[in-house]
N, C-alpha and C positions, 0 to 999 in steps of 0.2 A: 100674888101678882107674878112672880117669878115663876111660878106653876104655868100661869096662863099663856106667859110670853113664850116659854119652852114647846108648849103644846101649840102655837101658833107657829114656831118657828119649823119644827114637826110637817105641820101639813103644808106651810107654805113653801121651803127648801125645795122639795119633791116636787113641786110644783115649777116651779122656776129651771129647774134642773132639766126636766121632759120640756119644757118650753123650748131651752135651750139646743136640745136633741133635734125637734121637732123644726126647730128654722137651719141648723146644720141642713137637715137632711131635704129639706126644702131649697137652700141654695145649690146642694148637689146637683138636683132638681134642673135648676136654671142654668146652671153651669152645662149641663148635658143636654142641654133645646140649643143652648148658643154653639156648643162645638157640632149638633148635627147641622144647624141650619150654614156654615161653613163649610162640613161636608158635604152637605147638597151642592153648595155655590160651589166647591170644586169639580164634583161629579157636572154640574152642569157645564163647566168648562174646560171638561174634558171626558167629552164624546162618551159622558155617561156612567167614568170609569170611578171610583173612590179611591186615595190614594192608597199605595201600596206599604204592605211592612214585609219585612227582610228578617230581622234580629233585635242586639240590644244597640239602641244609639244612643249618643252622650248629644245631649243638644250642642250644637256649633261645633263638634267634635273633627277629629284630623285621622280616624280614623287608629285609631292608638289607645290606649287605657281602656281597654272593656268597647268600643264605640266601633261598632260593624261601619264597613265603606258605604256612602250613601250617603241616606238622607232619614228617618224616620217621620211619620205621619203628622206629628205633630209640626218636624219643621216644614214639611209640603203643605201644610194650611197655612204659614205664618202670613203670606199673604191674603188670605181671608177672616183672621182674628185681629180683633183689635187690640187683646190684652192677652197677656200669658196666662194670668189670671186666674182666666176661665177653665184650668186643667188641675187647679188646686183645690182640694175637697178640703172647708173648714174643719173636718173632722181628724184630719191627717194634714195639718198645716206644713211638719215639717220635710214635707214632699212635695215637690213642684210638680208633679204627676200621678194622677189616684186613676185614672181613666183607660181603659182598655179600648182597642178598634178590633170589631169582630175579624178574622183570619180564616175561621175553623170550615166555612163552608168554601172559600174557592181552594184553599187545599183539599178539600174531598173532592172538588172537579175536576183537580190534576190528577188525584189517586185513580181518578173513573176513567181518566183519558190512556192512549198508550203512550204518554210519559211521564217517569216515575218523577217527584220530586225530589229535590237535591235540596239540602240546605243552605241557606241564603238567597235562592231565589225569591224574586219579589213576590209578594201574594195578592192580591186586589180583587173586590167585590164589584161588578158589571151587574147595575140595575137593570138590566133587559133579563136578567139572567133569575131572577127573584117574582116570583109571582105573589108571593103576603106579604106587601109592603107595609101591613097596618103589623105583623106577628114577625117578621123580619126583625132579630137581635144586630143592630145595624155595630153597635159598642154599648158602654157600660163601665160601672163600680167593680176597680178590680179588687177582689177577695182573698187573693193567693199572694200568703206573705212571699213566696220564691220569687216573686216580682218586684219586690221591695228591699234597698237594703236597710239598716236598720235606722230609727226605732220600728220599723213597722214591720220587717221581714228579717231577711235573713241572706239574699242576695249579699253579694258581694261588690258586684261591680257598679257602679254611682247610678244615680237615676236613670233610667230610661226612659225617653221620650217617642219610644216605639210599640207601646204595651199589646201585645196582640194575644187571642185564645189558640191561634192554628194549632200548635201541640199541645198544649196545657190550659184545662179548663181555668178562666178567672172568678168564676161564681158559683152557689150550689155546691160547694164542696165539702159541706158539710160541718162537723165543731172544730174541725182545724183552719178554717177562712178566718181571716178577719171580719170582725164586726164593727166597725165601725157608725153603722144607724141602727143600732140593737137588731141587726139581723135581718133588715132589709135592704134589699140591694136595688138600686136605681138602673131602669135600661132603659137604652135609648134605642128607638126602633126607626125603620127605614123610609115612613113616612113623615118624622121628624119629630113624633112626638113620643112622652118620658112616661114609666110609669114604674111604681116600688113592688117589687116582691119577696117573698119570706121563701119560696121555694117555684123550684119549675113547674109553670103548669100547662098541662097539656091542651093544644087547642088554643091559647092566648100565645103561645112565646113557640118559635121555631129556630134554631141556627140554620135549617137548610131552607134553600128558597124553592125547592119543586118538591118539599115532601112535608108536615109536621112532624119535625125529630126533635129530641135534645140536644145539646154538644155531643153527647157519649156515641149517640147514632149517624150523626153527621160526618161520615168517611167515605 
């Protein structure tokens, strides 16, 4: 009898365990339809534009301990969410922020223009300016513990409620990312809908909006 239960216990554990994996990475899921569809409701209330990221910000922050002057992305939607909630990935609880807002393509449109970028300037994504809005990495599962301080990175300075890619990729980076969904990463794209991947694929996922690039080629 004790035989049986053990061998029961065996395949059902495992089972229950992926169960549990599996509604994690499903609530990521919803958590990243409700913060685009906020990002649209912003973009559509201003002239098209999504809010901008700067650095790292300390939510409600004075500018002081690590917290760039400003504002960070997540506090520019606060009046479009209902809960804060929504930025916390069951899988990394003890972080109020698991979510990246893409950066990396309107700083390649500064780099193209004739002025160079400076740090700290703001950065913001202009949907006139994006042609695959269904391939459009609009934000995402950030990956890169340098974004995180600890348990989950290695940062230093407290959460940040401004998570952007413009210089440093947050996904596909390889066996040094965080995994948090066994390896699949959640993105959320520019027509508002989510979808999971194990690696970049060419053709379905772009960072740039006039060209199919990866992060790496988007400059």
């Amino acid at each position: 009898m004790i035989a049986i239960i053990s061998l029961l216990m065996g395949i059902v554990l495992p089972s229950l365990a992926g169960a549990r994996d599996s509604a994690k990475t499903m609530h990521c899921s919803v958590n990243l339809r409700s913060i685009g569809q906020g990002l649209l409701m912003y973009a559509d209330d201003n002239d098209e534009i999504f809010p901008s990221t700067t650095g790292w910000h300390v939510y409600e922050g004075d500018g002081n301990n690590g917290d760039s002057p400003g504002f960070g992305w997540v506090e520019q939607l606060r009046d479009y969410m209902t809960t804060q909630e929504v930025y916390v990935d069951k899988s990394r609880p003890l972080t109020p922020y698991a979510y990246f807002l893409q950066a990396r393509y309107p700083l390649a449109l500064v780099n193209r223009s004739s002025v160079p970028w400076q740090p700290g300037r703001p950065l913001s994504i202009r949907m006139p300016t994006v042609f695959f809005t269904t391939q459009f990495v609009l934000g995402g599962d950030n990956m890169n513990p340098l974004a995180f301080p600890e348990p989950y990175g290695i940062a230093l300075n407290p959460p940040n409620c401004d998570m952007d890619d413009a210089e440093f990729p947050m996904c596909f980076l390889g066996p040094d990312e965080l995994k948090p969904h066994k390896g699949t990463v959640n993105l959320l794209f520019l027509d508002g809908h989510v979808d999971g991947f194990r690696r970049y694929e060419q053709g379905r996922i772009t960072w740039d909006g006039r060209e199919m690039r990866d992060w790496a080629e988007t400059q």
